[in-house]
LORO-339254 format. One line per 2 residues: number of its first residue (from 1); their letters; for each residue x, y, z of N, C-alpha, C. Coordinates in steps of 0.2 Angstrom, whole numbers, plus 2048, in hexadecimal, padded with zeros to 3 digits. Example, Ala and Ser with C-alpha at 12.3 -4.5 7.8 and 13.67 -1.06 7.14 Angstrom:
1> AS> 842/7E4/827/83E/7EA/827/842/7F0/827 ~ 840/7F5/823/844/7FB/824/840/800/827
This chain:
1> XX> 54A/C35/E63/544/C38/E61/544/C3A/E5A ~ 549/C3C/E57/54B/C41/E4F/548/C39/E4D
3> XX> 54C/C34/E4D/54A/C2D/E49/542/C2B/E49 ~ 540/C2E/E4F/537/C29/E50/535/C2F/E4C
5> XX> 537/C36/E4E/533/C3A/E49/533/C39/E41 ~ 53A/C38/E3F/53B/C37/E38/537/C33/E35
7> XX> 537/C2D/E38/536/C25/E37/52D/C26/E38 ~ 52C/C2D/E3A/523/C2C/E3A/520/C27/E40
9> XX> 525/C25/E45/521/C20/E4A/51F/C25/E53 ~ 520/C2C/E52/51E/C2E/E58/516/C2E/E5C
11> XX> 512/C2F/E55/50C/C30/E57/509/C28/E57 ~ 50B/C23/E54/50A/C1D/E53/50E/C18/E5A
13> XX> 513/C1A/E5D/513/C15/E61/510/C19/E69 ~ 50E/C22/E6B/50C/C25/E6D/504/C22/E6D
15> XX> 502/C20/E67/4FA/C1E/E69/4FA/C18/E69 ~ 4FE/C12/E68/4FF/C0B/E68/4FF/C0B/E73
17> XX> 506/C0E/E75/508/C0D/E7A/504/C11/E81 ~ 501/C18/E7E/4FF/C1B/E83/4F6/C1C/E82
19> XX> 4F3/C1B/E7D/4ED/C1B/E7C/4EA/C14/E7D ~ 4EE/C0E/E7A/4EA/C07/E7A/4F0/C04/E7E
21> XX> 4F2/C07/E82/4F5/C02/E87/4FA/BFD/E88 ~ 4FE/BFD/E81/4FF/BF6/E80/505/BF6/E84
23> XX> 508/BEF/E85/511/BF0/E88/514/BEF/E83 ~ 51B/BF4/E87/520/BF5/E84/526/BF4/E88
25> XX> 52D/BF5/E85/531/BF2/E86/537/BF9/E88 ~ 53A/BFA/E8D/53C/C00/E8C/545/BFE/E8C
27> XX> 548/BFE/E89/54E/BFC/E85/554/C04/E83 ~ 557/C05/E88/55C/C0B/E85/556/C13/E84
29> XX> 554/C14/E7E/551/C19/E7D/54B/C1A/E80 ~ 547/C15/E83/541/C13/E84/53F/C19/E8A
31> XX> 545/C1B/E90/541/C1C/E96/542/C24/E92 ~ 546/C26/E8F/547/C2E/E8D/541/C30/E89
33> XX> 540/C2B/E84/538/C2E/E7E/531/C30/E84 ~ 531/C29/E8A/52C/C2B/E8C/52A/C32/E92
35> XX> 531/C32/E92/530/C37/E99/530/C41/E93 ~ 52F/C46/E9B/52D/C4D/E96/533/C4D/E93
37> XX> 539/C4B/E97/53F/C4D/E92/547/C4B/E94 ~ 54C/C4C/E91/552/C49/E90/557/C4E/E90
39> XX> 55E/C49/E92/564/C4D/E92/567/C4B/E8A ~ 563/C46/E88/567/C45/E81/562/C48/E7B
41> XX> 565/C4E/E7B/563/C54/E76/55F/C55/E78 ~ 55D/C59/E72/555/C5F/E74/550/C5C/E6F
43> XX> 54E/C58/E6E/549/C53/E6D/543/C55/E72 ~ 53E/C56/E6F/537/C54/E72/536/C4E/E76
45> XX> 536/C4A/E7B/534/C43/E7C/52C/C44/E7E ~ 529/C3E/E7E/521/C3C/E7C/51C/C3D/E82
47> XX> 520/C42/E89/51E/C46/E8E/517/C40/E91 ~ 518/C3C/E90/513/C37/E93/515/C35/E9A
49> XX> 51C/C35/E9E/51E/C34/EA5/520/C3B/EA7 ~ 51F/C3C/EAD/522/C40/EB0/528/C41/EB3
51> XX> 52B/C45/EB0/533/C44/EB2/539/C46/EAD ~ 540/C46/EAE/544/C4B/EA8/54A/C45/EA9
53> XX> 54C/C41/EA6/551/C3A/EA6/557/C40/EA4 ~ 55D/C3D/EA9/562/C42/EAC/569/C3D/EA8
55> XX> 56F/C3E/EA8/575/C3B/EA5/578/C3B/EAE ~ 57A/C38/EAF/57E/C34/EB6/585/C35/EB6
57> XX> 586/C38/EBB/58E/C38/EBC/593/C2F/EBC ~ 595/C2E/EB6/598/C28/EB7/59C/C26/EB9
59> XX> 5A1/C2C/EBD/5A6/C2C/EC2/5A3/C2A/ECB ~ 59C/C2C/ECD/599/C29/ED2/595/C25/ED2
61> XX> 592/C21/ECC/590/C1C/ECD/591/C16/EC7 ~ 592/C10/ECB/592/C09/EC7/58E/C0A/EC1
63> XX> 591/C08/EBA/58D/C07/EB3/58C/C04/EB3 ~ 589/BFE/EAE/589/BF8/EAB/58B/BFA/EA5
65> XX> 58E/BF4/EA2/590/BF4/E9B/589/BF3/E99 ~ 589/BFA/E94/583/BF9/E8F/588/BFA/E89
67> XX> 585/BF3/E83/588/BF5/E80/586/BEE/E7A ~ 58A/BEF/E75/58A/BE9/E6F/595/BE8/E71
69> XX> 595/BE1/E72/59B/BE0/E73/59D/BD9/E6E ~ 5A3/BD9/E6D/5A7/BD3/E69/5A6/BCD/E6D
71> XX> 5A5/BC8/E6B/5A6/BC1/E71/5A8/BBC/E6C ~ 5B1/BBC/E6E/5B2/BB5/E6A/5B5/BB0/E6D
73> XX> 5B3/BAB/E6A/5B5/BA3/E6F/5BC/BA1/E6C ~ 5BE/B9F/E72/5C6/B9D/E71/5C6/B95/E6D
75> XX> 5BF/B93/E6E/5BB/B8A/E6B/5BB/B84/E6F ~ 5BC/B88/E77/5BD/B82/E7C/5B2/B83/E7F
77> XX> 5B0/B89/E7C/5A8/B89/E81/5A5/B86/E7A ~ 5A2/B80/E7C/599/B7E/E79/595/B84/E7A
79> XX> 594/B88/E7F/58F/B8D/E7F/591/B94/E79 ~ 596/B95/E78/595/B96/E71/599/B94/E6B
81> XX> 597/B8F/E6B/598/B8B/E65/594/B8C/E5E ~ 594/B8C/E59/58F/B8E/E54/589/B8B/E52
């Protein structure tokens, strides 16, 4: 939220996405901006959903890798070949 406020896009993707309806994509930060609020920091979110997105005990339930990872070919896959 500090970034969309800095960058000037809170009021801007706020009347893009909640006044004219358009879709959007909601990707890592997507579901925290729109609900009242979050556990990652004390950031204002865009209080548009109802609801407070919570951090998850990663010890009781399955993650998935999220993330940017290395992926290098040993030169035996056509599928990533350059």
């Amino acid at each position: 939220m500090k970034s969309l406020e800095e960058l000037g896009l809170i009021e801007p993707l706020a009347t893009l996405v909640f006044e004219r309806m358009h879709p959007y994509l909601e990707i890592c930060v997507g579901p925290e901006v729109v609900h009242w609020r979050s556990d990652e920091g004390k950031a204002s979110c865009l209080d548009q959903l109802q609801g407070h997105v919570r951090h998850f005990n990663r010890n009781a339930v399955r993650v998935p890798q999220i993330g940017w990872k290395e992926v290098q070919n040993p030169g035996s896959s056509d599928f990533l070949r350059d």
